[in-house]
Backbone as XML, in Angstrom:
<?xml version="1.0"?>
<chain id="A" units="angstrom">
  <residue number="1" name="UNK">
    <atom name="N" x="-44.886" y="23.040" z="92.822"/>
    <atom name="CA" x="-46.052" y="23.650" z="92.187"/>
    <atom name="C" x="-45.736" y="23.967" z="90.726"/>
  </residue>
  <residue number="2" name="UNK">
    <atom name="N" x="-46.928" y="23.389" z="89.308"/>
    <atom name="CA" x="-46.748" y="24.037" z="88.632"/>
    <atom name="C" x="-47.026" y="24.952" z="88.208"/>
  </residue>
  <residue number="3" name="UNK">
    <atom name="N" x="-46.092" y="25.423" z="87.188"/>
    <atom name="CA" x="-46.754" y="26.418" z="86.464"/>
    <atom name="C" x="-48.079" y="26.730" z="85.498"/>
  </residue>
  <residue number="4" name="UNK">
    <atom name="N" x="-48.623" y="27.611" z="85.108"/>
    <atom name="CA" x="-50.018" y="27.154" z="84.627"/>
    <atom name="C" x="-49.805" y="28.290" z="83.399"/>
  </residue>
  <residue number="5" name="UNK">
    <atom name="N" x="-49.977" y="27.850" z="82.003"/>
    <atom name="CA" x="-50.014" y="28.634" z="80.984"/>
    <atom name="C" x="-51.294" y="29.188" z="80.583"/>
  </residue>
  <residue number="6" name="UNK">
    <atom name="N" x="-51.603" y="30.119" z="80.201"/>
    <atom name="CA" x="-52.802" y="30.470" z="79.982"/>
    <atom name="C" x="-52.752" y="30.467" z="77.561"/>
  </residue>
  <residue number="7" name="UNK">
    <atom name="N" x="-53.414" y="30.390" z="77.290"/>
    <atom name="CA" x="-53.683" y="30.878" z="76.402"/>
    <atom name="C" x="-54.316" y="31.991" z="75.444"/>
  </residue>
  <residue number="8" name="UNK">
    <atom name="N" x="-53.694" y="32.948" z="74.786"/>
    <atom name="CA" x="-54.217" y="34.300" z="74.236"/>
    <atom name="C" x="-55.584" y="34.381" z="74.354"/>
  </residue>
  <residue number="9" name="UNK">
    <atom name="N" x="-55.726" y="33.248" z="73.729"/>
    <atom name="CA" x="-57.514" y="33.498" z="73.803"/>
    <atom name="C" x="-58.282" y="33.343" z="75.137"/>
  </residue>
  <residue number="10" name="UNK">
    <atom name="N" x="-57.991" y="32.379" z="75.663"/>
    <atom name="CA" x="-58.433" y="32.830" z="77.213"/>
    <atom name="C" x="-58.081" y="33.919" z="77.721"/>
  </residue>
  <residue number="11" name="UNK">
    <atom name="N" x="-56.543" y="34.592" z="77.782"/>
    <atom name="CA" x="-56.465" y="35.700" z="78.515"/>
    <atom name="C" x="-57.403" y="37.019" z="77.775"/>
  </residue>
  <residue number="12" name="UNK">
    <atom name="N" x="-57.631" y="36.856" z="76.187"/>
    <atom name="CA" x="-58.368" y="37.917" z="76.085"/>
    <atom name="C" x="-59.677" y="37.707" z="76.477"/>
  </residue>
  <residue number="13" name="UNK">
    <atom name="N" x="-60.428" y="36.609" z="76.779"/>
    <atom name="CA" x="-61.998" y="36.676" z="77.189"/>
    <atom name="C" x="-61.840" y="37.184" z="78.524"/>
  </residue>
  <residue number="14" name="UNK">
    <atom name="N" x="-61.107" y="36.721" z="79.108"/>
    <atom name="CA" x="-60.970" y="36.940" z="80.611"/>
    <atom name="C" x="-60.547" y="38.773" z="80.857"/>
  </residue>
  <residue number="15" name="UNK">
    <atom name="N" x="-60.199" y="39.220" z="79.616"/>
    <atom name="CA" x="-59.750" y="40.645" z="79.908"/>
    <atom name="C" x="-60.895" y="41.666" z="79.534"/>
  </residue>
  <residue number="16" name="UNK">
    <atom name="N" x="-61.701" y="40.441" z="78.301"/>
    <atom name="CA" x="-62.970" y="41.607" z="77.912"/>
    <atom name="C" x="-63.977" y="41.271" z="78.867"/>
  </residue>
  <residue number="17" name="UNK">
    <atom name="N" x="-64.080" y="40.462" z="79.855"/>
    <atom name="CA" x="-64.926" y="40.075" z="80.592"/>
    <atom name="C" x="-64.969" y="41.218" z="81.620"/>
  </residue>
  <residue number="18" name="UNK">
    <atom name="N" x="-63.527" y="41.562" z="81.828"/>
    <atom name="CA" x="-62.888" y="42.818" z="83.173"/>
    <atom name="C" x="-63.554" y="44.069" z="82.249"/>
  </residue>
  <residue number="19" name="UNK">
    <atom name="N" x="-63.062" y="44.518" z="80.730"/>
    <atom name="CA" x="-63.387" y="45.845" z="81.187"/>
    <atom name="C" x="-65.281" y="45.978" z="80.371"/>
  </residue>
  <residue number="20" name="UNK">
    <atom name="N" x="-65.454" y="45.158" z="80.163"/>
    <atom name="CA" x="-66.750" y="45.485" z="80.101"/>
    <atom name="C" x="-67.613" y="45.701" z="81.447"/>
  </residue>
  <residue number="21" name="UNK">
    <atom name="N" x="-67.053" y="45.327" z="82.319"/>
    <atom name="CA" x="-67.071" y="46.031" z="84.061"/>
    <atom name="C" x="-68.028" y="45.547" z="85.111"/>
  </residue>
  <residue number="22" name="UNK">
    <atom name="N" x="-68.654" y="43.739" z="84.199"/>
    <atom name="CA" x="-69.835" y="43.614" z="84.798"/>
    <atom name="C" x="-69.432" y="42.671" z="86.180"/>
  </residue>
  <residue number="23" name="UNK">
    <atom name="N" x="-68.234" y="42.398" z="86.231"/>
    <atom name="CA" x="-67.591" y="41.670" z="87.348"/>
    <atom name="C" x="-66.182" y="42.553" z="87.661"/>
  </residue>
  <residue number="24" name="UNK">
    <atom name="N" x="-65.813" y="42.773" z="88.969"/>
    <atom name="CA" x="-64.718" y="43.609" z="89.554"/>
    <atom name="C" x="-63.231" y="42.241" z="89.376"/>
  </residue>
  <residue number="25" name="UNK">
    <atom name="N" x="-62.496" y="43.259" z="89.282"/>
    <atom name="CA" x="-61.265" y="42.751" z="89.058"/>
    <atom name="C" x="-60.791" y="41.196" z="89.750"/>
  </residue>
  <residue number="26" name="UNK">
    <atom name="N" x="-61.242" y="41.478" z="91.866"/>
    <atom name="CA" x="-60.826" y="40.502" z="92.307"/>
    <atom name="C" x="-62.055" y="39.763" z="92.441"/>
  </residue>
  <residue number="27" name="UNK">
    <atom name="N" x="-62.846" y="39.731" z="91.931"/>
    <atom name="CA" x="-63.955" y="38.332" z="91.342"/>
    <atom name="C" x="-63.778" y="37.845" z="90.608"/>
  </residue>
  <residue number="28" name="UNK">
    <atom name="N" x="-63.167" y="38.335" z="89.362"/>
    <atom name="CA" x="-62.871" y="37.804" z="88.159"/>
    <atom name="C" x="-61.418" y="37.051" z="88.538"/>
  </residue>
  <residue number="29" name="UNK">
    <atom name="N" x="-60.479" y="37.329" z="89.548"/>
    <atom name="CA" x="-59.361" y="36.670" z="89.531"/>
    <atom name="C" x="-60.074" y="35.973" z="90.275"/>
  </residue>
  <residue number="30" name="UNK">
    <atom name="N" x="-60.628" y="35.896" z="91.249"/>
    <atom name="CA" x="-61.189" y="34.902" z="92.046"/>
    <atom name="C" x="-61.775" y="33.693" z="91.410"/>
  </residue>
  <residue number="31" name="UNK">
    <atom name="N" x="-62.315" y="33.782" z="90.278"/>
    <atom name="CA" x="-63.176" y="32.786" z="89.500"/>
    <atom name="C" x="-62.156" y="31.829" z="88.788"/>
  </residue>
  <residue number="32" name="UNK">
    <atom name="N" x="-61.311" y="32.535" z="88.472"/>
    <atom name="CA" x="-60.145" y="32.142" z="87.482"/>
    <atom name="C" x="-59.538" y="31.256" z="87.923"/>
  </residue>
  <residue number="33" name="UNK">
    <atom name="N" x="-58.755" y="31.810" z="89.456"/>
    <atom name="CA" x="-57.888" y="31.516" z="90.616"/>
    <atom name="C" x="-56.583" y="32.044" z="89.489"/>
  </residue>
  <residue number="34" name="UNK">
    <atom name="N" x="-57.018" y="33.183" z="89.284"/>
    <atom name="CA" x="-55.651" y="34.081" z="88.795"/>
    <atom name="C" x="-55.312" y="35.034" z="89.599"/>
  </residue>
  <residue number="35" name="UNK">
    <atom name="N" x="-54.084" y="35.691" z="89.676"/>
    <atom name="CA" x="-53.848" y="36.570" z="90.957"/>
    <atom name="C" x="-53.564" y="37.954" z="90.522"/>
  </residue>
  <residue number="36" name="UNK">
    <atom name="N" x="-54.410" y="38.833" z="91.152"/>
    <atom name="CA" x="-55.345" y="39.981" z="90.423"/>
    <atom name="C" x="-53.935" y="41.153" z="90.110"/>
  </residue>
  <residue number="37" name="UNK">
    <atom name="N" x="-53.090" y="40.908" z="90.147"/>
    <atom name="CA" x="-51.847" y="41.437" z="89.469"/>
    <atom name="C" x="-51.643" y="40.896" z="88.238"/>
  </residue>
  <residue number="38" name="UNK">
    <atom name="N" x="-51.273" y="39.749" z="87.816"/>
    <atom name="CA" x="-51.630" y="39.019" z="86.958"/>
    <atom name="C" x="-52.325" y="39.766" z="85.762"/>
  </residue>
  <residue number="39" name="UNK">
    <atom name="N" x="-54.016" y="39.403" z="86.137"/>
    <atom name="CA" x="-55.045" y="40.326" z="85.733"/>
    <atom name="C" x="-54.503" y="41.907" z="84.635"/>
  </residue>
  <residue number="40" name="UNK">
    <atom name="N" x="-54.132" y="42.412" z="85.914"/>
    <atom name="CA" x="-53.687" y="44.170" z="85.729"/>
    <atom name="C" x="-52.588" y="43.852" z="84.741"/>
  </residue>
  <residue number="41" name="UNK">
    <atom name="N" x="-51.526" y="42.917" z="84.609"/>
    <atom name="CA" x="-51.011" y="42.816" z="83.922"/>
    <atom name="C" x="-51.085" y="42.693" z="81.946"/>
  </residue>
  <residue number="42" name="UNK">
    <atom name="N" x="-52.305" y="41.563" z="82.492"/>
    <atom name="CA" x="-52.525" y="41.274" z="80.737"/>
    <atom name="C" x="-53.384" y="42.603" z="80.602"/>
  </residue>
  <residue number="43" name="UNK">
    <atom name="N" x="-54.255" y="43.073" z="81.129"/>
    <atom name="CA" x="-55.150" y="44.522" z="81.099"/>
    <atom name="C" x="-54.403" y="45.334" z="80.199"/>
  </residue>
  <residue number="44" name="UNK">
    <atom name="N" x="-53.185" y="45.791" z="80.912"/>
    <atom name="CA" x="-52.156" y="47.108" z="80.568"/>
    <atom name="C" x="-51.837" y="46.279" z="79.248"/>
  </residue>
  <residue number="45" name="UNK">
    <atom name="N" x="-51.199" y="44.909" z="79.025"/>
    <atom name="CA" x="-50.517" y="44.733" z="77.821"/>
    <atom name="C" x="-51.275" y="44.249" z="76.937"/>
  </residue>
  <residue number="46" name="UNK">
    <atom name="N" x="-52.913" y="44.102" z="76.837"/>
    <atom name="CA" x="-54.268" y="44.256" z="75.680"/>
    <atom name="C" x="-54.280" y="45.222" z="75.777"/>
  </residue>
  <residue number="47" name="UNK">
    <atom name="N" x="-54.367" y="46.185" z="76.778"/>
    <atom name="CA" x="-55.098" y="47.721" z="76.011"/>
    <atom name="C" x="-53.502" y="49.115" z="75.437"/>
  </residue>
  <residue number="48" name="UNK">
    <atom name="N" x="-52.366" y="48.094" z="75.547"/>
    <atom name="CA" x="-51.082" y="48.654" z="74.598"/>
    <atom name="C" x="-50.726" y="48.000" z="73.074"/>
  </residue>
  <residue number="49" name="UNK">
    <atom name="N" x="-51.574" y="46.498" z="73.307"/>
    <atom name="CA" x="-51.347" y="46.425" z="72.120"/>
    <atom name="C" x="-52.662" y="46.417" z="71.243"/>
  </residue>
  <residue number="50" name="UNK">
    <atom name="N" x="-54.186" y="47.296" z="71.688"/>
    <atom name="CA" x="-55.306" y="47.020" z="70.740"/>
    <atom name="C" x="-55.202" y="48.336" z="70.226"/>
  </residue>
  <residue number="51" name="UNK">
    <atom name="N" x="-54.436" y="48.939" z="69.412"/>
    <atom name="CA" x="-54.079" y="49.208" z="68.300"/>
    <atom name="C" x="-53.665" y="48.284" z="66.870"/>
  </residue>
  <residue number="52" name="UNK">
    <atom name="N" x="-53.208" y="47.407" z="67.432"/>
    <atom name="CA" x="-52.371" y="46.185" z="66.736"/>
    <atom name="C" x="-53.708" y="45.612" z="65.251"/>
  </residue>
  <residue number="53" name="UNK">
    <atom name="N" x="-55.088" y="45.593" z="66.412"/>
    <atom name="CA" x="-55.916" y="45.441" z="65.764"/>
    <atom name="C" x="-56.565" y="45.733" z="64.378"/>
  </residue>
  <residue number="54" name="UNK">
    <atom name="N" x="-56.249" y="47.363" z="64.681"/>
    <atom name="CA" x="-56.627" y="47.704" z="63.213"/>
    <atom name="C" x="-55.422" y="48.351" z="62.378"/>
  </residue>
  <residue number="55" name="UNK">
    <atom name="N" x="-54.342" y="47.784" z="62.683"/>
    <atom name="CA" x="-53.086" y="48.109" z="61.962"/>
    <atom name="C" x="-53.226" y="47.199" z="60.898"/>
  </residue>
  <residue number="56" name="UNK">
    <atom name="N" x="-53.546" y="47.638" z="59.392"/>
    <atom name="CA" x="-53.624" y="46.782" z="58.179"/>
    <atom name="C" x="-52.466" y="46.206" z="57.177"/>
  </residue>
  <residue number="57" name="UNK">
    <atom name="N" x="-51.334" y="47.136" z="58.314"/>
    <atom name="CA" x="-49.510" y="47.200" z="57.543"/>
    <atom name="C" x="-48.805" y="45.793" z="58.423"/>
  </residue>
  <residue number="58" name="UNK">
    <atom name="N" x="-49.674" y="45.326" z="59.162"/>
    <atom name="CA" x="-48.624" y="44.878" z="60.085"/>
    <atom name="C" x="-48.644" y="43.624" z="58.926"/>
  </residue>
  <residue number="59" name="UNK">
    <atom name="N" x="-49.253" y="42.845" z="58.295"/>
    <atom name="CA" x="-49.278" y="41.717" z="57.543"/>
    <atom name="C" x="-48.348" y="42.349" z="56.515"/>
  </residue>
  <residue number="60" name="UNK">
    <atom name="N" x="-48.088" y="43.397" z="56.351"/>
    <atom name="CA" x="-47.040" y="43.823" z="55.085"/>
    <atom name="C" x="-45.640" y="43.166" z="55.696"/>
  </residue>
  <residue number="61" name="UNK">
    <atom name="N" x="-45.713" y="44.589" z="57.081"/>
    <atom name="CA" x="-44.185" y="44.177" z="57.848"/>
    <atom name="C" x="-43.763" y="43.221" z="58.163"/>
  </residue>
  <residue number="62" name="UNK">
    <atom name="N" x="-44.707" y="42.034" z="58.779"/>
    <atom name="CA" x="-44.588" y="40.957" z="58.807"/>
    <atom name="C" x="-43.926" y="40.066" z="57.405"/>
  </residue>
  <residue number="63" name="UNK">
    <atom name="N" x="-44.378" y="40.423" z="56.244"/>
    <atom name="CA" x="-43.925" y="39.153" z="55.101"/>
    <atom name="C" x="-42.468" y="40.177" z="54.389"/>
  </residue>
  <residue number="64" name="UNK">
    <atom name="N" x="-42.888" y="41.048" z="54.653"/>
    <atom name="CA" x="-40.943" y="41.875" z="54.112"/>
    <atom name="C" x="-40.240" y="41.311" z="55.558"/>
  </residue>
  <residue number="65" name="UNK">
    <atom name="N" x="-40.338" y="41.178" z="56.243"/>
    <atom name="CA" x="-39.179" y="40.801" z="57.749"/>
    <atom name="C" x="-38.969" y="39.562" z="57.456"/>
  </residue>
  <residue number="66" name="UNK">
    <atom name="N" x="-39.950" y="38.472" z="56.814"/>
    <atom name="CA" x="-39.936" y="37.046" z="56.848"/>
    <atom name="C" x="-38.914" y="36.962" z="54.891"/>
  </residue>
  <residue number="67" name="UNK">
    <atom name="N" x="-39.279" y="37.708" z="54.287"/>
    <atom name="CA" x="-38.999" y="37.973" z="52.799"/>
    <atom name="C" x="-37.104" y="38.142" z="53.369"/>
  </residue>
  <residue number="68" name="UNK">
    <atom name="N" x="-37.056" y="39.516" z="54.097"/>
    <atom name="CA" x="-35.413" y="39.594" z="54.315"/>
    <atom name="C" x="-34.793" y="38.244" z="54.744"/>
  </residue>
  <residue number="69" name="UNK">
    <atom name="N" x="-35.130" y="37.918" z="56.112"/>
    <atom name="CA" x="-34.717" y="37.102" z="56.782"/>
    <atom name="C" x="-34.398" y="35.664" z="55.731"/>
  </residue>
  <residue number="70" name="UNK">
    <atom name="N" x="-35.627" y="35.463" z="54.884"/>
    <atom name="CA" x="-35.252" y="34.431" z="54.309"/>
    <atom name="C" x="-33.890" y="34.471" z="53.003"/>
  </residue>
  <residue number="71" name="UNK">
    <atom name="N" x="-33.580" y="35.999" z="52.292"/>
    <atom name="CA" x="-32.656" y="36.168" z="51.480"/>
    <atom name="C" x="-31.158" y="36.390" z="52.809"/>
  </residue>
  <residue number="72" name="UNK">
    <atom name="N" x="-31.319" y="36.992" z="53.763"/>
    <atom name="CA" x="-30.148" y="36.363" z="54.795"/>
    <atom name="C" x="-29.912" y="35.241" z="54.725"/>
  </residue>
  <residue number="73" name="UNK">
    <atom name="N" x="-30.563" y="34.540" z="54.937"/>
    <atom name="CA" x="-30.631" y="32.693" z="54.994"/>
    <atom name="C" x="-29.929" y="32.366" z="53.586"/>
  </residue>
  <residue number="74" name="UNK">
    <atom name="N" x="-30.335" y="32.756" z="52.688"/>
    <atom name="CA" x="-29.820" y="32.059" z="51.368"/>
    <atom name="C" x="-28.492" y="32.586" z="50.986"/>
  </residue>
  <residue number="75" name="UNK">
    <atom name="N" x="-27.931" y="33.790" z="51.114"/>
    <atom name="CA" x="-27.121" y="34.159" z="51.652"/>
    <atom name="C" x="-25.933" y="33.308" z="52.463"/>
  </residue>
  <residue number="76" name="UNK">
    <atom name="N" x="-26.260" y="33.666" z="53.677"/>
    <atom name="CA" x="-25.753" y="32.450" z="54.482"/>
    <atom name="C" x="-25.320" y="30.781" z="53.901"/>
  </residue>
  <residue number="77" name="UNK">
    <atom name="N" x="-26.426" y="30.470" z="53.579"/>
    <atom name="CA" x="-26.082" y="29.201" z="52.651"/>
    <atom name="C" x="-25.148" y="28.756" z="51.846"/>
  </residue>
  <residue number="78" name="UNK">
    <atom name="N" x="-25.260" y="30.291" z="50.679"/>
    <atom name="CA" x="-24.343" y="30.258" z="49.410"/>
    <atom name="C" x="-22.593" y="30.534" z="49.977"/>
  </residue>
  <residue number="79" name="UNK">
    <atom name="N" x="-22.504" y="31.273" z="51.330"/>
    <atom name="CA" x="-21.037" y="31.466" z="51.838"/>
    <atom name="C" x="-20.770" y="30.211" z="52.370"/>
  </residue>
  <residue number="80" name="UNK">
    <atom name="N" x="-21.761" y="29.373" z="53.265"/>
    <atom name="CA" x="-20.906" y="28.064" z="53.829"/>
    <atom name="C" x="-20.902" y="27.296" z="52.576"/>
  </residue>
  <residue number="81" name="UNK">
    <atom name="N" x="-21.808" y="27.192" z="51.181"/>
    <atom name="CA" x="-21.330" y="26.068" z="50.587"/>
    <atom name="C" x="-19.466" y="26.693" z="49.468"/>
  </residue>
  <residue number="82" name="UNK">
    <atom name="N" x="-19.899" y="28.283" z="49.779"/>
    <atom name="CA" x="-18.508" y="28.620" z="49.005"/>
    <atom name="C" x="-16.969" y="28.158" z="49.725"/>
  </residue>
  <residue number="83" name="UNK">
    <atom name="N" x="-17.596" y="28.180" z="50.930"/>
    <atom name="CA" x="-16.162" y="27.992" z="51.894"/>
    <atom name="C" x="-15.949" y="26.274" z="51.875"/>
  </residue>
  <residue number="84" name="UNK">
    <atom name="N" x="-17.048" y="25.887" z="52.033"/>
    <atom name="CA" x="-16.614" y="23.916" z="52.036"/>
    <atom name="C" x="-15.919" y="23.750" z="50.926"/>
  </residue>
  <residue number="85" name="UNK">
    <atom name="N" x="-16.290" y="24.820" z="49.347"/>
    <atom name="CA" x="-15.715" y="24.220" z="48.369"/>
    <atom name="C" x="-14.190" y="24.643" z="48.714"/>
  </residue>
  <residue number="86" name="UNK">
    <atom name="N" x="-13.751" y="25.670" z="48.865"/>
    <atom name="CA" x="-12.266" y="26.428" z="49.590"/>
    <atom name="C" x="-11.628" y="25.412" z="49.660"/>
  </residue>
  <residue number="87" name="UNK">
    <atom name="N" x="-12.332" y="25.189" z="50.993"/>
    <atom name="CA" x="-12.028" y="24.276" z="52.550"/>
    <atom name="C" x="-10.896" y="23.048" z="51.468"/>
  </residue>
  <residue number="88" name="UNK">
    <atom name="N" x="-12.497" y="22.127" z="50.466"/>
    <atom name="CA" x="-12.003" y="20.781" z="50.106"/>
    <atom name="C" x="-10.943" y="20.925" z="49.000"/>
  </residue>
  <residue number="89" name="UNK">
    <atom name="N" x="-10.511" y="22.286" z="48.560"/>
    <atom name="CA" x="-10.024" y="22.413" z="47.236"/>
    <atom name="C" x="-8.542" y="22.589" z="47.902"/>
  </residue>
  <residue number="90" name="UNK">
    <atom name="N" x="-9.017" y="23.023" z="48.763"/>
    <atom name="CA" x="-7.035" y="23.927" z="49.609"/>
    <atom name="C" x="-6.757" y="22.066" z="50.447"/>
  </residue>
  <residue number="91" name="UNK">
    <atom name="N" x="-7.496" y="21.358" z="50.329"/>
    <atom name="CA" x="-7.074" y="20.111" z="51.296"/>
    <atom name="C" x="-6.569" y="19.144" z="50.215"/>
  </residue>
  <residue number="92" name="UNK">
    <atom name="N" x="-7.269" y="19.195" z="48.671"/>
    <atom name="CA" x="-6.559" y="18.526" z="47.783"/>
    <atom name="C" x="-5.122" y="19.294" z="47.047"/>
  </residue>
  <residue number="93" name="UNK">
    <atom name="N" x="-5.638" y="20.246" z="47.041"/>
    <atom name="CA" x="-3.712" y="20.834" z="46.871"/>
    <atom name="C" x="-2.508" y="20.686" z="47.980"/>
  </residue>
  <residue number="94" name="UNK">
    <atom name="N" x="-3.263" y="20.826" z="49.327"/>
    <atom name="CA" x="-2.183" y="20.824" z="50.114"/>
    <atom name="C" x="-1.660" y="19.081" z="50.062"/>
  </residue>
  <residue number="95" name="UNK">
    <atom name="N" x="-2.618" y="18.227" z="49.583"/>
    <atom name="CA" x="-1.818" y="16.551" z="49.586"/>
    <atom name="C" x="-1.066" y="16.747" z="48.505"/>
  </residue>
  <residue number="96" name="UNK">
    <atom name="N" x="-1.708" y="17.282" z="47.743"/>
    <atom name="CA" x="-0.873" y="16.780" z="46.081"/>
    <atom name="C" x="0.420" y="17.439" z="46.257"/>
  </residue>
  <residue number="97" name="UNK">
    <atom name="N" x="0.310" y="18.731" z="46.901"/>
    <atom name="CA" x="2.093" y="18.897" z="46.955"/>
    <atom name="C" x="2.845" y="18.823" z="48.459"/>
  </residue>
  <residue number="98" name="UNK">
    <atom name="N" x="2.119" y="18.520" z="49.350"/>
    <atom name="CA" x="2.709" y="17.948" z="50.419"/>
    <atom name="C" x="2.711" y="16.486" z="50.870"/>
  </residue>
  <residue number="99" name="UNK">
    <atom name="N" x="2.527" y="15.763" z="50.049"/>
    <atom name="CA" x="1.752" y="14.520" z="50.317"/>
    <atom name="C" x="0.784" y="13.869" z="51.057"/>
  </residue>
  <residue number="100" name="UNK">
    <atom name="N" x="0.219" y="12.897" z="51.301"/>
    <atom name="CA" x="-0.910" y="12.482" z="52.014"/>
    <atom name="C" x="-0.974" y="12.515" z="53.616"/>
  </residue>
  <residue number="101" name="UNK">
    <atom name="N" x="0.237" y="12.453" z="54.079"/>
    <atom name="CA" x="0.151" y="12.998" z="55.584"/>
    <atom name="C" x="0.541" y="14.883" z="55.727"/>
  </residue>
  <residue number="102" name="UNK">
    <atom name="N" x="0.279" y="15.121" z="55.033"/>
    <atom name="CA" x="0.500" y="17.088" z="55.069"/>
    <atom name="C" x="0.312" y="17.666" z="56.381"/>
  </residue>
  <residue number="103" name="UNK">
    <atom name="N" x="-1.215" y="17.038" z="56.508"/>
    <atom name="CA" x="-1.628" y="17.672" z="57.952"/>
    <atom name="C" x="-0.691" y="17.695" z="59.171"/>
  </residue>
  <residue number="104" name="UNK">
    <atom name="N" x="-0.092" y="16.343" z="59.319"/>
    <atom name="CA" x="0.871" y="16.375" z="60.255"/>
    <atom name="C" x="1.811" y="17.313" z="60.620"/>
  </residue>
  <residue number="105" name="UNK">
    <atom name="N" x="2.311" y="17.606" z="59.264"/>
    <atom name="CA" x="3.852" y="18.432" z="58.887"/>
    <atom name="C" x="3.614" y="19.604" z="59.583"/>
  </residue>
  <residue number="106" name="UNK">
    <atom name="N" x="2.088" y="20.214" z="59.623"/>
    <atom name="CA" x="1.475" y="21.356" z="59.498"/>
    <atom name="C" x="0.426" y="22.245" z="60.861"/>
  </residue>
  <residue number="107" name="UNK">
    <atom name="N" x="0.326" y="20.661" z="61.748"/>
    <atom name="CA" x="-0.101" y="20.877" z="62.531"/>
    <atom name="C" x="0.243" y="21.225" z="63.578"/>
  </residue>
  <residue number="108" name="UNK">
    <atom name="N" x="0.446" y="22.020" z="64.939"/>
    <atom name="CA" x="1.141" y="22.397" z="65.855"/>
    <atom name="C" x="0.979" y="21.427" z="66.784"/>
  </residue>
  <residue number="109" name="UNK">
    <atom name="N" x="2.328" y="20.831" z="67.536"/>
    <atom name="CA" x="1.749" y="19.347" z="68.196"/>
    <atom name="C" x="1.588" y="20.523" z="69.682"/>
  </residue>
  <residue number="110" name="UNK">
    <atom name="N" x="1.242" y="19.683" z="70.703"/>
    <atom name="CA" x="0.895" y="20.278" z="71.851"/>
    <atom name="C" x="2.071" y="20.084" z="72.749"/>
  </residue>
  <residue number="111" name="UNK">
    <atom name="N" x="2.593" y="21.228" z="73.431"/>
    <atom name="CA" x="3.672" y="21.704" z="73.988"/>
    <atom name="C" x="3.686" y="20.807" z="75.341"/>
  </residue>
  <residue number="112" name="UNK">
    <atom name="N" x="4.613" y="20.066" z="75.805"/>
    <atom name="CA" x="4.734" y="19.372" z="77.041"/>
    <atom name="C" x="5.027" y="20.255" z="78.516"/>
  </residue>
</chain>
């Protein structure tokens, strides 16, 4: 059996359909063929988040969280390209004065 996704917008018609009260809970799951827990479910988590609605900050919080996240990111970026340069600079010194097989000299072979 699969699973069946619903979409926001369906689950909210289907929730303003419930509490505007003109059909009972297990008719409305009945119609659906949703299972009236289900129902109670999206109920409780629309009427916790319809506040959300007239919150006019949340588009603020939203683009400062996306604003940080993206200077993390660049961040991030500028340390892996600092370390590749490291990385390739410590690999041309270690040939030039260990010569071209260095790595070998240097590497721990695996214990028998």
């Amino acid at each position: 059996m699969r699973k069946r996704t619903f979409t926001p917008e369906f689950k909210a018609k289907v929730i303003i359909e419930l509490l505007k009260g003109e059909k009972e809970l297990s008719q409305l799951a009945s119609e659906h063929e949703i299972a009236p827990n289900q129902l109670r479910n999206w109920k409780s988590e629309f009427l916790e988040n319809a506040a959300n609605a007239f919150d006019n900050k949340k588009d603020e919080k939203l683009k400062e969280s996306l604003k940080s996240s993206e200077a993390e990111k660049d961040d991030l970026y500028k340390k892996v390209g600092q370390l590749t340069t490291q990385v390739d600079w410590l690999k041309k010194k270690s040939e030039e004065l260990f010569g071209p097989d260095w790595e070998s000299k240097f590497t721990p072979r695996p214990k028998r």
